[in-house]
N, C-alpha and C positions, 0 to 999 in steps of 0.2 A: 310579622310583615309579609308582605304576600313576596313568594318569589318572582322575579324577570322572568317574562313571556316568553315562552321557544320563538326562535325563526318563524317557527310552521304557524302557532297561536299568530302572530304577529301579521304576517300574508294573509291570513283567514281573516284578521279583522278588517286588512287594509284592502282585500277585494270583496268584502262585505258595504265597506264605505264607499268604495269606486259604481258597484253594483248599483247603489240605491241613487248615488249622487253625481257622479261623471269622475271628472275630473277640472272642466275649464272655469267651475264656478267656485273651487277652491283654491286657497292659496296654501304654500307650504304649514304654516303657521297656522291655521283650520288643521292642517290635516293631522299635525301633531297635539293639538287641542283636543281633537273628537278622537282619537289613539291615546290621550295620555302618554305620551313622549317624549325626546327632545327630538327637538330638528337634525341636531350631529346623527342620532339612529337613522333618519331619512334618509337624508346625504349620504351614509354610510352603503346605504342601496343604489341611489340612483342619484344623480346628479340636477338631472330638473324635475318637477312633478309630472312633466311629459311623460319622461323615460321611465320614470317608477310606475305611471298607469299602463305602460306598455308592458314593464317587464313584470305588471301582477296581473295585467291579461292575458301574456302568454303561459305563465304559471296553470291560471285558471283552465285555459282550452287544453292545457296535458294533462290535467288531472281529469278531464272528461273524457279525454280520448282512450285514456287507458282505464279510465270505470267504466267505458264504455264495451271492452274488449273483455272485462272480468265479468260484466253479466252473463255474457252467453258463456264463458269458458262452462262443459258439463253439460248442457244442455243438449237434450236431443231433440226434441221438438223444435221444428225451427221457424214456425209461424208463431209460438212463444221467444224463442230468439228474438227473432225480429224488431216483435214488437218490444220489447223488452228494452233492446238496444237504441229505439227509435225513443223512447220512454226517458233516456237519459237525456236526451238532447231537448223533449219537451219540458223537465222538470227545472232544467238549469235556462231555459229561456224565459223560464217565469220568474228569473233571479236577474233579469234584464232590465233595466228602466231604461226608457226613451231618452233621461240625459246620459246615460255608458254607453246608449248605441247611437248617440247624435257625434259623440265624443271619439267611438274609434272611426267614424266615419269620416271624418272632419280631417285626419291625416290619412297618407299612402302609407305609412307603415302601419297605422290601425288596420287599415281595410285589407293591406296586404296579412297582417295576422289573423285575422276573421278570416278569410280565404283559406289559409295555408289550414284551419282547424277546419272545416266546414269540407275541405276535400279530402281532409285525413280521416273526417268519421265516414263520409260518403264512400272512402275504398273500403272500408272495413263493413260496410254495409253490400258493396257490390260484391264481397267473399260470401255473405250470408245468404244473397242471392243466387250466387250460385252452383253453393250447396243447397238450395231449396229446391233449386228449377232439377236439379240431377236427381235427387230424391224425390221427387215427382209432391214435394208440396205445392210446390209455384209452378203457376202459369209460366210457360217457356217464352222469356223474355230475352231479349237483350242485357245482360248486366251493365256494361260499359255505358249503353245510350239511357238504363233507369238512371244508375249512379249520376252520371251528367245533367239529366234533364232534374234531377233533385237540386242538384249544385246549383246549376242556374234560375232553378226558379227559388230558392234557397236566398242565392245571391241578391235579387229584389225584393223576396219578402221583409228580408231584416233595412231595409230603406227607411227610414224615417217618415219620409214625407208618404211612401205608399202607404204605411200603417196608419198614419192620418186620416189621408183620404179614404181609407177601407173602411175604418171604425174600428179596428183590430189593435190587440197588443202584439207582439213577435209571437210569444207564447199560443196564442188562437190561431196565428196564422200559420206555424208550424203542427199545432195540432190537426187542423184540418188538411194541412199539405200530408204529415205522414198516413191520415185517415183515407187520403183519397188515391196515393200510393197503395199502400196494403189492401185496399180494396176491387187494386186491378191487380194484385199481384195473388193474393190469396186462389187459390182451387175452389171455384164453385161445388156444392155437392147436386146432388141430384133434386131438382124440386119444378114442381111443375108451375105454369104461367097463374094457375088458380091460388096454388097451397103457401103461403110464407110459410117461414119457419115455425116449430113451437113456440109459443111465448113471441113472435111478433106481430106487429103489424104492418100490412102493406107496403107502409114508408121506411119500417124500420131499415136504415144503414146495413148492408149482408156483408161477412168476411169469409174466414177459411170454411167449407163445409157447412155452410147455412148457417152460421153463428153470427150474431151482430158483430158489428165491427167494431175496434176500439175505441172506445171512451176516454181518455187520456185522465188521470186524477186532475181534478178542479175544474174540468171544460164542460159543457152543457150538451146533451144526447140534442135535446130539439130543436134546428133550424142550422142543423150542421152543413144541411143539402144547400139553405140559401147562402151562408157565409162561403162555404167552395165556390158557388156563382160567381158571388162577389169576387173575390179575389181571382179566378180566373178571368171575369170582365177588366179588372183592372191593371192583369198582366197583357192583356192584349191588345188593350187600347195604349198605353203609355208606349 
């Protein structure tokens, strides 16, 4: 007979389910169905299936915040940092469906927890900053006004209805926001108005030192340029 599920297995399945399916399209009784459980284990957690989606999406945002602080720990490079740490936040919003992000949206305590995780990686991002801008990787920024201006536009991307209108998933649209961050943040290297880099072309996206800029695993290199358009048209008209 198999053994009972740890705690941990158990929250893994149950923000696995929330992930793909929300929360308001289920009822208790689905959720211990597609878990294989009793309802008393549920109850045992959380009292209504509100509180239990809340209290396995705040679960989720600490387990990000702090894999997000283990990446860079050791690392000297800090244009690998960066991106690194940026890389966390795109891979878990590809773990987003439009009914979990319609679902924390729909309460103040959702939105107030997306908040409160979204500002916690942005200050851990604004330390990375700078330490880059003093180590003369980064362009000498503002930390405080990058971090904020991330947040905020952060804050609109995950909108429901903006990713609609955009054609975008969270996932593209935070891919392109951190592509177009790091690509004013990076140090140009030397290159003249004639020469691209090795190995690009003209259009090619430039980051740290004439290197292309990141690619995010699963996102498309070609029409990176138009989808920033886009989303920057549709942060300034709304």
């Amino acid at each position: 007979m198999k053994s009972r599920r740890t705690e941990e297995e158990f929250m893994e399945e149950l923000a696995a389910l929330f992930l793909a399916q929300g929360v308001s399209a289920l009822t208790v009784a689905d959720i211990a169905a597609r878990l294989r459980c009793s309802r008393r284990r549920i109850y045992a957690l959380a009292a209504t299936k509100e509180e239990l989606f809340l209290l396995v999406a705040r679960r989720l945002f600490d387990i990000l915040v702090r894999e997000g602080h283990e990446v860079v720990k050791g690392e000297s490079d800090l244009s690998v940092a960066i991106t690194a740490y940026l890389g966390v936040g795109a891979r878990a919003s590809a773990r987003i469906s439009v009914a979990y992000l319609a679902d924390l949206d729909a309460s103040e305590k959702g939105r107030q927890l997306f908040d409160d995780y979204q500002l916690a990686r942005l200050r851990g991002m604004e330390h990375l900053i700078d330490e880059g801008v003093a180590r003369g990787h980064f362009a000498s920024h503002n930390s405080r006004l990058v971090a904020e201006s991330l947040l905020g536009a952060a804050q609109r991307l995950r909108r429901p209805r903006f990713l609609a209108e955009a054609g975008l998933t969270l996932e593209q649209a935070f891919q392109e926001l951190y592509t177009l961050v790091l690509d004013g943040l990076l140090v140009k290297g030397p290159r003249t108005a004639t020469e691209p880099a090795a190995g690009q072309g003209l259009d090619a996206p430039v980051g740290l030192a004439g290197h292309a800029a990141p690619v995010w695993p699963g996102s498309q290199a070609g029409g990176a340029a138009e989808q920033v358009e886009r989303i920057l048209e549709k942060m300034t008209t709304r």
